[in-house]
MIMAR-360401 format. One record per residue (C-alpha): x, y, z; residue number from 1; residue in one letter. Coordinates in pm, 1 decimal. Layout:
# MIMAR-360401
{node {X; Y; Z}; NUM; "A"} ...
END
This chain:
# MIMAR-360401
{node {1734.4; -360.5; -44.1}; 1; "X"} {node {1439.9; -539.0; -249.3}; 2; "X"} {node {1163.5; -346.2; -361.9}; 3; "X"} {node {779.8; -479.5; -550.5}; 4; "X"} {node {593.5; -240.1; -714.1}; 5; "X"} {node {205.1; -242.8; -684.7}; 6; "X"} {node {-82.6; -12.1; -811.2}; 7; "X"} {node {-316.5; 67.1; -583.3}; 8; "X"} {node {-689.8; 189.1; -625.9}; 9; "X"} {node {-873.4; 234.4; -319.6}; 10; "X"} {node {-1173.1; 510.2; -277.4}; 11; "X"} {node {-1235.0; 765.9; -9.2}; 12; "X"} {node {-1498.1; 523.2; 165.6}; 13; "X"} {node {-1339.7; 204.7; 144.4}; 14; "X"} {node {-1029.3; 414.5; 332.0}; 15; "X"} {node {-1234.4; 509.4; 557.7}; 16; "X"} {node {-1282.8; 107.0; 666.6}; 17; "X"} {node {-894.6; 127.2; 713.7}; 18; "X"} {node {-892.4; 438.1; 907.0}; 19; "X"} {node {-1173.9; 348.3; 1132.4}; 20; "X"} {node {-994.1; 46.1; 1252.1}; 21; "X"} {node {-1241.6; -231.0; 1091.2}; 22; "X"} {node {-941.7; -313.2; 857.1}; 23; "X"} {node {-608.0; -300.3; 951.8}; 24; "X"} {node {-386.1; -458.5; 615.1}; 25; "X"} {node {-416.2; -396.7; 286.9}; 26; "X"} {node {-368.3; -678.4; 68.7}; 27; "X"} {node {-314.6; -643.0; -353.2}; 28; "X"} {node {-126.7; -834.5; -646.1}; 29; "X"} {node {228.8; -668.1; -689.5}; 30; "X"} {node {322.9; -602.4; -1114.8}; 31; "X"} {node {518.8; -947.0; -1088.8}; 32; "X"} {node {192.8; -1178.3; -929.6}; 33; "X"} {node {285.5; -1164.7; -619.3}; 34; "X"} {node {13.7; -1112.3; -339.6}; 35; "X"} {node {153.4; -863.6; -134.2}; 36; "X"} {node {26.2; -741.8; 234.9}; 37; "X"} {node {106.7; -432.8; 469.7}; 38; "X"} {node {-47.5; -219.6; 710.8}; 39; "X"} {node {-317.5; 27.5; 572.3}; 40; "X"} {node {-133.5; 246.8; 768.4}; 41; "X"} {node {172.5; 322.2; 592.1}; 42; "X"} {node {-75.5; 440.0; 325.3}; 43; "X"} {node {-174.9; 774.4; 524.0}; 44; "X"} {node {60.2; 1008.0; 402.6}; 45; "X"} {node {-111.8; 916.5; -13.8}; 46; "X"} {node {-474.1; 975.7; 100.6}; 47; "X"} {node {-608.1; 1252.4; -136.8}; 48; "X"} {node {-996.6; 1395.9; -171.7}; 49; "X"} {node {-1053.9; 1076.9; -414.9}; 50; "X"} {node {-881.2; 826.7; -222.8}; 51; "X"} {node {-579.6; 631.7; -294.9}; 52; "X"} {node {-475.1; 600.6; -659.7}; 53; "X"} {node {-115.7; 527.3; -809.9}; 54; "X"} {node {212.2; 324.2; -830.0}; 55; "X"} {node {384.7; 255.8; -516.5}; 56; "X"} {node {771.7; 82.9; -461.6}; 57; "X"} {node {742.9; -74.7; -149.8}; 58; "X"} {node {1150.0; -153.8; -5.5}; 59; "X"} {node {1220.9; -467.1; 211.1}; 60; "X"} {node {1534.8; -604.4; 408.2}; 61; "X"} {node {1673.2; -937.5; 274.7}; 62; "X"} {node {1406.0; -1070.5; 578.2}; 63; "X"} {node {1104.8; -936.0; 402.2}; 64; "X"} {node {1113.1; -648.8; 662.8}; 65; "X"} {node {924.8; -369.7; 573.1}; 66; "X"} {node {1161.5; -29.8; 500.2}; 67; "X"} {node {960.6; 234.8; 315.3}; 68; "X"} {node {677.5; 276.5; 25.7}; 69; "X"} {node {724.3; 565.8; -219.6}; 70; "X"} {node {443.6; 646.5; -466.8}; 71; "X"} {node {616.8; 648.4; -845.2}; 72; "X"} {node {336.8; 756.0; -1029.2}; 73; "X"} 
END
C-alpha cells in the first residue's frame, strides 16, 4: 500500500461549503508537491469546533484507489 501525507487547514465555515453539498472534493499540495484530490467526505470523522487542522496519511492501492486517511498529528 502507498500512502502521501498532506496538512490540511480548513475552518468551520469553509466546511460547511463541503457539508452543504456546494463542494464535494477537497483538493491540497501533499509534503512531496504533489496535488492531491479526495472527497470532502472522508474528512467527517476530523471535523472539530475549529474546523479541520492537522497531518493526514492518506493509503492507496497500486491503482491510486483510495483505502483509508489517518490523521498523524
Amino acid at each position: 500500500m502507498q500512502q502521501i501525507i498532506v496538512d490540511i487547514r480548513i475552518s468551520p465555515d469553509e466546511y460547511l461549503r463541503y457539508y452543504r453539498g456546494e463542494a464535494g472534493a477537497v483538493s491540497c499540495r501533499a509534503r512531496d508537491g504533489r496535488r492531491v484530490r479526495f472527497p470532502a467526505a472522508l474528512l467527517r470523522p476530523y471535523v472539530g469546533r475549529d474546523g479541520i487542522y492537522g497531518s493526514f496519511s492518506i493509503s492507496y492501492d497500486s491503482a491510486g484507489k483510495f483505502q483509508r486517511i489517518d490523521k498523524i498529528a
